[in-house]
MINUNU-236513 format. One record per residue (C-alpha): x, y, z; residue number from 1. Coordinates in Angstrom, 2 decimals. Example, Ala and Ser with C-alpha at 12.3 -4.5 7.8 and 13.67 -1.06 7.14 Angstrom:
2
(fipa (12.30,-4.50,7.80),1)
(fipa (13.67,-1.06,7.14),2)
***
This chain:
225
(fipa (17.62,12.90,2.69),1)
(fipa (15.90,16.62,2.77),2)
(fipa (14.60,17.60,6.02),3)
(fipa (12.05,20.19,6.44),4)
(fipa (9.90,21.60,9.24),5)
(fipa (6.72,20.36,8.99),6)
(fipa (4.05,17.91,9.79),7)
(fipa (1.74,15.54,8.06),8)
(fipa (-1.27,16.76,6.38),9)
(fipa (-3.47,14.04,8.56),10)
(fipa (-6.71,15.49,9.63),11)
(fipa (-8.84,13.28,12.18),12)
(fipa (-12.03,13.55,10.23),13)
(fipa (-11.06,12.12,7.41),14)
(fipa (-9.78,8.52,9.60),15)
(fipa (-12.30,6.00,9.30),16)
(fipa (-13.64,4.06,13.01),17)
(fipa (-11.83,0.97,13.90),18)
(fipa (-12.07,-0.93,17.02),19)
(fipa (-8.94,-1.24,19.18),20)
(fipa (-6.71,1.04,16.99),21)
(fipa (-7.75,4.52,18.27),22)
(fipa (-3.93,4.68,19.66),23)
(fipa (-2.45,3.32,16.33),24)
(fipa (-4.16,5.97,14.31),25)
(fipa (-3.19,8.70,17.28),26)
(fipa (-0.13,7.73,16.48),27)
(fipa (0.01,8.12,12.69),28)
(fipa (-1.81,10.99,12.93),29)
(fipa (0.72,12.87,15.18),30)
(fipa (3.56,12.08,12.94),31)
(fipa (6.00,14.78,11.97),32)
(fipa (7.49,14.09,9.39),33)
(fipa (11.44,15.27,8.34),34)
(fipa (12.00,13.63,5.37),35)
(fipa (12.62,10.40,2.98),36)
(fipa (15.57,8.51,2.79),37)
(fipa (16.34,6.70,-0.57),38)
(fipa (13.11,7.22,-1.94),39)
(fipa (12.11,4.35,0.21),40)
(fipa (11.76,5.42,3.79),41)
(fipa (9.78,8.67,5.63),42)
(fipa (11.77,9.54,7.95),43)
(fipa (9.54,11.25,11.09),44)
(fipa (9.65,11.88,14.77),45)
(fipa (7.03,10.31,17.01),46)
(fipa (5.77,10.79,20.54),47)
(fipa (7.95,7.74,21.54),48)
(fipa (10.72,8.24,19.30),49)
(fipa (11.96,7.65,15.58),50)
(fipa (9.71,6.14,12.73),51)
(fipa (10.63,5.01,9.67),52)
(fipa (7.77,4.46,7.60),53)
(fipa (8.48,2.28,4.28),54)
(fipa (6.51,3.91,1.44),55)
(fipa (5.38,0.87,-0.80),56)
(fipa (4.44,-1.05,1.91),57)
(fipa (2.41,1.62,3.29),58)
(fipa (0.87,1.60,-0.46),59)
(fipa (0.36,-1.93,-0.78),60)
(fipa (-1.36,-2.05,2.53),61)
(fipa (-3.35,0.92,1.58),62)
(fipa (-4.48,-0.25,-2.00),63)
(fipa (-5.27,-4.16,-0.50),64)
(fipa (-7.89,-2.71,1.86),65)
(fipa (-9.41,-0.51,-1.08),66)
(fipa (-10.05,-2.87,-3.36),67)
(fipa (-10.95,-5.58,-0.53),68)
(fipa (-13.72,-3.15,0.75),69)
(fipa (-14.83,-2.37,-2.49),70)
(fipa (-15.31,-5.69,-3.07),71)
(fipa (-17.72,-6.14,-0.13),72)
(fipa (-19.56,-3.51,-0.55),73)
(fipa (-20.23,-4.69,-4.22),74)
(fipa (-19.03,-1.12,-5.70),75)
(fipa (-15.76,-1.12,-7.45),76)
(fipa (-14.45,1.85,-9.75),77)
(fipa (-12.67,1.06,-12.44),78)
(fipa (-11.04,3.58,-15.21),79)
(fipa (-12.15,2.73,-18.47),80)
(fipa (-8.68,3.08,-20.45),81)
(fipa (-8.46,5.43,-23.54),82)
(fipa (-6.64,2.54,-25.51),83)
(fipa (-7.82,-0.48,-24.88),84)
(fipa (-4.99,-3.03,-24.08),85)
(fipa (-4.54,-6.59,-25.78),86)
(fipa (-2.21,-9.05,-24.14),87)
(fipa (-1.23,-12.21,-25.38),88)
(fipa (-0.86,-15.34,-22.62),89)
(fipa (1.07,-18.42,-22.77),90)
(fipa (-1.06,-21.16,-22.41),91)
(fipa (-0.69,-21.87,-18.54),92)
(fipa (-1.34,-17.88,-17.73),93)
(fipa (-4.22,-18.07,-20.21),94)
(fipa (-5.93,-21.10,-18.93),95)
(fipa (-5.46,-19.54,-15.44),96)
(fipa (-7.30,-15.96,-16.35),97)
(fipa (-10.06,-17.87,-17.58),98)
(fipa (-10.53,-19.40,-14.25),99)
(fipa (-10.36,-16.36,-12.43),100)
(fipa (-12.14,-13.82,-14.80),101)
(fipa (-15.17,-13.49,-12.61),102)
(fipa (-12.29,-12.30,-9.28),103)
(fipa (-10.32,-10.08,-11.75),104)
(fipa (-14.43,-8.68,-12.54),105)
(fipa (-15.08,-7.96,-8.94),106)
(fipa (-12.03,-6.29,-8.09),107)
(fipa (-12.55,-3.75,-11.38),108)
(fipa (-10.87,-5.20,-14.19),109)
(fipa (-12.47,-4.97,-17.59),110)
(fipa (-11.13,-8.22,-19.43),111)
(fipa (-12.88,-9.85,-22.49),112)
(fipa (-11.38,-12.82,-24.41),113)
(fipa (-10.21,-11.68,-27.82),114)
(fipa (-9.89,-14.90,-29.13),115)
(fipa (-7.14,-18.24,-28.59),116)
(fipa (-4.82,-17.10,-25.72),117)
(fipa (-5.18,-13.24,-26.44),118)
(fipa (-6.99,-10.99,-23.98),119)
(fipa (-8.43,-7.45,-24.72),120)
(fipa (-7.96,-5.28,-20.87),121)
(fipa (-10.59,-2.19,-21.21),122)
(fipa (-10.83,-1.08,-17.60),123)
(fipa (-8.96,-1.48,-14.63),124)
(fipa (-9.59,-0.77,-10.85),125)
(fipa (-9.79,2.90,-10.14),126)
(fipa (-6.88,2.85,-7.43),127)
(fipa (-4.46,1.14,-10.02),128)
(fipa (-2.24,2.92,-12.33),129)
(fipa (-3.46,2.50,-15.95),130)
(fipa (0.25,2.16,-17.33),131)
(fipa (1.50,-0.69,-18.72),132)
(fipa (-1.41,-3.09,-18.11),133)
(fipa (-0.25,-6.03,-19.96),134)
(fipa (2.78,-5.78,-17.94),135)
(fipa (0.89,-5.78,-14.61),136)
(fipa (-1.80,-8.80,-15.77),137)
(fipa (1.22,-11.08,-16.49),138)
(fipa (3.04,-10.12,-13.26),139)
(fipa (-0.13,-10.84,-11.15),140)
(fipa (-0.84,-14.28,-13.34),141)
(fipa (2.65,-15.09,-12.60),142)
(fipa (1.70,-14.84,-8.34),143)
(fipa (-1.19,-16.52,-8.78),144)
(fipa (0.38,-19.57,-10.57),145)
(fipa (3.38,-19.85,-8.17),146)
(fipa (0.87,-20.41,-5.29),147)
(fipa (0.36,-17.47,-2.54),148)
(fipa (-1.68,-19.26,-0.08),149)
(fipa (-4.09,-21.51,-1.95),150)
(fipa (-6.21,-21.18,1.13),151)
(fipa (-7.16,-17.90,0.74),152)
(fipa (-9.93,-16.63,-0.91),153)
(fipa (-9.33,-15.79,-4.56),154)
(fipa (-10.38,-12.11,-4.30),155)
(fipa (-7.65,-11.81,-1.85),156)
(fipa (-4.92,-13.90,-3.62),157)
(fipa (-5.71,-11.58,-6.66),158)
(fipa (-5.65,-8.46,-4.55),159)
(fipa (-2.78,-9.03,-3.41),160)
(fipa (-0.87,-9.69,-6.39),161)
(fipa (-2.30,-6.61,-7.88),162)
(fipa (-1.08,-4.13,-4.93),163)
(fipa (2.09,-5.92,-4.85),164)
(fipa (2.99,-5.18,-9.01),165)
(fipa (1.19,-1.68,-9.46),166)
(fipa (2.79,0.05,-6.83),167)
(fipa (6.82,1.11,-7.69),168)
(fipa (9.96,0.37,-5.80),169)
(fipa (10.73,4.00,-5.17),170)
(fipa (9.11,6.62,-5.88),171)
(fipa (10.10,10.48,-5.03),172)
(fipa (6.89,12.08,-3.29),173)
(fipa (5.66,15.79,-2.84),174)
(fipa (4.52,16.97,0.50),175)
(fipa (0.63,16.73,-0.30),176)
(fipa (1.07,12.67,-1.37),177)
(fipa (2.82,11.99,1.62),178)
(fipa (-0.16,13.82,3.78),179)
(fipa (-2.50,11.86,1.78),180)
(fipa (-0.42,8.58,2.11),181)
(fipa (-0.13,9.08,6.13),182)
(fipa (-3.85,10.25,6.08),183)
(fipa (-4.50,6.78,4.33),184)
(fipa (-2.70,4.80,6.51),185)
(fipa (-4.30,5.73,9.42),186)
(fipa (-7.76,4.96,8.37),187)
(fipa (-6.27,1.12,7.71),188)
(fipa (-7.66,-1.75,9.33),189)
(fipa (-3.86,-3.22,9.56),190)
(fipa (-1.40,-0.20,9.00),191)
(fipa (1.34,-1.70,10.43),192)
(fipa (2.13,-4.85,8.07),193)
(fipa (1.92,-4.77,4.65),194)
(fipa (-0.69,-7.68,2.67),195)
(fipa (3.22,-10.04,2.26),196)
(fipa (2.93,-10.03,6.47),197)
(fipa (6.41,-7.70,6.13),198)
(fipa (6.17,-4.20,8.30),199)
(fipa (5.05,-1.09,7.67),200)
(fipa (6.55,1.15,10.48),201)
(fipa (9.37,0.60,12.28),202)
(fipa (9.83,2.40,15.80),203)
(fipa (13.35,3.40,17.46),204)
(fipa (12.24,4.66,21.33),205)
(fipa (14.22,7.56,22.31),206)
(fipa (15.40,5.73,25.00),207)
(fipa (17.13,3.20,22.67),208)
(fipa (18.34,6.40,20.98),209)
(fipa (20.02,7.57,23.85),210)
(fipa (21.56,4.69,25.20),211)
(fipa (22.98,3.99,21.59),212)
(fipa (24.41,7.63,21.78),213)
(fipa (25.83,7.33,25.55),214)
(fipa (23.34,9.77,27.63),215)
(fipa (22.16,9.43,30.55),216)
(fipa (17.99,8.20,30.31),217)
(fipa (16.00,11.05,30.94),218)
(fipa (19.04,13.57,31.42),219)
(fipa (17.47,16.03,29.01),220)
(fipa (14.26,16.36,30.30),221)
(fipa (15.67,17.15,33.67),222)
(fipa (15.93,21.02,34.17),223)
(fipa (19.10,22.52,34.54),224)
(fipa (20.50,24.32,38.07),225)
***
């Protein structure tokens, strides 16, 4: 873990208005941060104590809303790719992308039938990497055929398995993507749980701190004689 002395590039402007999580985004906002452990976790100190902040969840919950909201607002960038990719199905996973072309449409893909169980992928969503597409259409075809909530609507069911495959393990990042990455989290409608219902942030009070550690609560805040 590398620690440094600074804090989150999060400006208030740029948070989007949500009802009933002015505190939430306070919160976020305020974070400062001192560094990642494994690649995996932001380490930062709060107003109320330790945060760890788990980086693809904070992605995942980040990318679900994006494509969600683009999706209601009936505007959804998508990168047209340089080379378009052709991916071969099984039968099953081929059957099943037919039935959901129109979803995988509205959430930005560019996907044409090239003929038996073959697909050609020209575009996909704007907020998804464009590497190794055929990789990331099978992964999501494999969610959606192992069930997910049924019950859900299909734009979300396909959201979800997109935001769950595009977005790496771990992933080493700079000081301006993990401003941007706080910044984006605040402005969430849910930042605290990822779209899998697992959490986001995970808070350690200072008080729990201290009485892990042996000291008295609220010793240090009481001036010396």
């Amino acid at each position: 873990i590398v620690f440094g002395d600074w804090s989150s590039d999060v400006c208030s402007s740029d948070l989007a208005p949500a009802p009933g999580l002015a505190g939430a985004r306070d919160e976020i906002a305020g974070l400062r941060v001192l560094g990642c452990l494994r690649k995996t976790y932001l380490v930062a100190e709060g107003a109320r104590g330790l945060v760890l902040i788990d980086q693809r969840a904070a992605h995942k919950r980040i990318l679900f809303e994006r494509l969600l909201r683009n999706v209601r607002d009936k505007c959804q960038p998508c990168q047209q790719l340089l080379l378009p990719a052709t991916v071969e199905l099984g039968l099953q996973d081929s059957r099943l992308l037919q039935r959901q072309l129109g979803t995988f449409r509205e959430l930005g893909f560019g996907i044409e039938p090239f003929g038996g169980d073959t697909f050609l992928v020209t575009a996909v969503p704007a907020s998804l990497p464009d590497r190794d597409v055929g990789g990331l259409l099978r992964d999501m075809l494999d969610d959606l055929r192992e069930g997910g909530g049924p019950d859900r609507p299909e734009q979300v069911r396909v959201a979800q398995a997109a935001c769950r495959h595009a977005v790496p393990e771990r992933s080493e990042l700079s000081r301006e993507e993990i401003g941007r990455l706080l910044t984006d989290l605040a402005a969430a409608e849910l930042p605290y749980t990822c779209p899998d219902g697992k959490p986001v942030i995970v808070n350690l009070p200072f008080r729990d701190l201290e009485k892990r550690f042996g000291k008295r609560l609220g010793k240090e805040d009481t001036p010396e004689a």
